[in-house]
C-alpha positions, 0 to 999 in steps of 0.5 A: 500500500502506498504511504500517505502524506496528510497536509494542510494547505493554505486554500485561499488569501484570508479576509481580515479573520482567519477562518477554516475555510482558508485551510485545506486538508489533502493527503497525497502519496508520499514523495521521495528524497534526492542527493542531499535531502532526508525525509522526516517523520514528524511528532510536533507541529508549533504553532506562532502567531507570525506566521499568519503575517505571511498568509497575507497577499503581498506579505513578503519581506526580508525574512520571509515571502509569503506563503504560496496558496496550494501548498502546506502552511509553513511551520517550526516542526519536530520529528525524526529522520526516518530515510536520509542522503544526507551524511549530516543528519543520519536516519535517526536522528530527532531535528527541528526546523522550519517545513510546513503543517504536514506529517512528512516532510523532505528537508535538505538541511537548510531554513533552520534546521538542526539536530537536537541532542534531548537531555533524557530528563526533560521532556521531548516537546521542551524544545518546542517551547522553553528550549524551542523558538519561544524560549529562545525568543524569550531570552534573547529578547530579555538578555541582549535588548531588555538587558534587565537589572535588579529593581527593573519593571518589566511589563510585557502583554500577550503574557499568557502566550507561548512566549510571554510565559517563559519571558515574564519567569526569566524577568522575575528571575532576573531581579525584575518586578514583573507586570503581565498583559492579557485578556480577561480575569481567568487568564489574569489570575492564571498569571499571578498563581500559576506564572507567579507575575508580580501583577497583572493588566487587565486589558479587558477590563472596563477599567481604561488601560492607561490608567491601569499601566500607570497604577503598575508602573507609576514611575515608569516601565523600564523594560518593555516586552511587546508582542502586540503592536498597534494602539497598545504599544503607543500606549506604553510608548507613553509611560516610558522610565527614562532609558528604558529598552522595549523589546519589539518581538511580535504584532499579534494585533497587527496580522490581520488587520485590513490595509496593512499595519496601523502606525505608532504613536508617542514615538518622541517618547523615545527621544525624551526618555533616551529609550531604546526600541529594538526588533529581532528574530530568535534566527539571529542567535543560532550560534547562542543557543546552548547558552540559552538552553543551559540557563533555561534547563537549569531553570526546568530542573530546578523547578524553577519554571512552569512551561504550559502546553495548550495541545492539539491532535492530528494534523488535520487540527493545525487550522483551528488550533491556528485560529483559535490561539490567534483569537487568545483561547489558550495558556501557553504554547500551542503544539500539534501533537502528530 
């Protein structure tokens, strides 16, 4: 019998909202490798937000083009090398890189990918999230640009998500007074009794934002973590402490909003605060990353970190999975388990 591939294709360009129909699920024969390539059985598929900038029609930029209608929706994965022509990644071996949502995928090496040693301690889908791309993104973002120092206030929104976890408990172990951002009382008091923030922002609430960042912060943010974007971000831009670091990781409110990405406002805030405004992609820190990992897995052994998981089954779930984290019904990092 032959071997099927089940992927899921991005079918059409997305409205404003992504919804099912967007996506594709089809099976077709499973292909085969040339000089070079390897074949991957994958066991996870991570789900992150950016993505969906790319699904957009004239989406591409200098880090990515945008996704090509009728083919599999690009995607961070995890699995394991099951046929190879490839010397530098053996039958065997356990990788992550970037394919697509698919339960096989052929890679030459390249857009990521890397052999993962996994320390028998931990679990597999740890390098997924506090030892994967979120992790990662967590801790760059917080070491080189938020630079934090004892006594700092740290403020990041979207601190419910895959990255916010991870970043808010590296902050607080860092010295840092931590204040995270999300939607709703249930998400809010998860961060404060599960997560351990300092305090908490509703941005839900009937209370007015701003009047709640500047009880949190009264003398200012030093530390800025932005996943968000747009009217929130220029809110915070304007409760700035002087030199303060904002971290511009993500847009999240930003991806699927019609005529493109809204402007941000109390930018002279910058220049009056003497802040620093800095973006990046955990992709610039490859040669870093056991760094990264050693400091977080200290953290995972010591119990010293709380890594939540919001699961999904099958491939064929990739596309609600998808949209409902981008609708925020999720703690933590989102993963297909295939």
């Amino acid at each position: 019998m032959t071997e099927m591939n089940t992927r899921v294709l991005l079918a059409r360009r997305p409205a404003e909202h992504l919804v099912a129909d967007d996506f594709e699920v089809h099976s077709q024969p499973l292909g085969s490798i040339k000089d070079g390539e390897f074949m991957i059985k994958n066991i996870y598929l991570s789900l992150d937000a950016g993505f969906r900038q790319w699904m957009n029609d004239g989406s591409g930029d200098n880090y990515l083009a945008s996704m090509p209608l009728g083919e599999p929706v690009q995607s961070i994965i995890m699995g394991r090398v099951i046929e190879s022509l490839n010397a530098e990644y053996p039958e065997g071996s356990i990788v992550m890189g970037r394919t697509a949502w698919e339960q096989y995928s052929i890679a030459d090496g390249s857009d990521l990918m890397s052999i993962i040693e996994p320390d028998p301690a931990l679990e597999l889908h740890e390098y997924l999230c506090s030892l994967g791309p979120s992790g990662m993104t967590a801790y760059f973002g917080i070491m080189d640009i938020g630079q934090p120092k004892s006594g700092d206030v740290f403020v990041i929104n979207a601190a419910a998500g895959g990255i916010g976890c991870i970043a808010g408990q590296i902050a607080k172990a860092e010295g840092c007074s931590t204040v995270g951002i999300a939607g709703g009382t249930a998400k809010c008091s998860w961060l404060l009794d599960t997560l351990g923030y300092d305090q908490v922002i509703d941005y839900k609430s009937s209370t007015p934002f701003d009047e709640q960042l500047q009880k949190a912060a009264p003398a200012g943010m030093d530390i800025v973590y932005d996943n968000v974007g747009g009217a929130m971000l220029s809110s915070m831009l304007s409760q700035l402490a002087e030199n303060s670091r904002i971290i511009l990781c993500g847009a999240v409110s930003q991806y699927e909003r019609e005529g493109g990405h809204e402007p941000v406002g109390n930018m002279w805030e910058l220049i009056t605060k003497r802040a620093r405004a800095e973006g990046f992609m955990f992709s610039d820190y490859v040669d870093r990353y056991p760094e990264a990992i050693e400091y977080i897995t200290a953290m995972l052994k010591s119990d010293s970190l709380v890594s939540p998981v919001n699961w999904s089954e099958g491939v064929e779930s990739a596309g609600q999975a998808f949209i409902d984290m981008l609708a925020g019904n999720n703690l933590g990092k989102c993963l297909i388990k295939l």
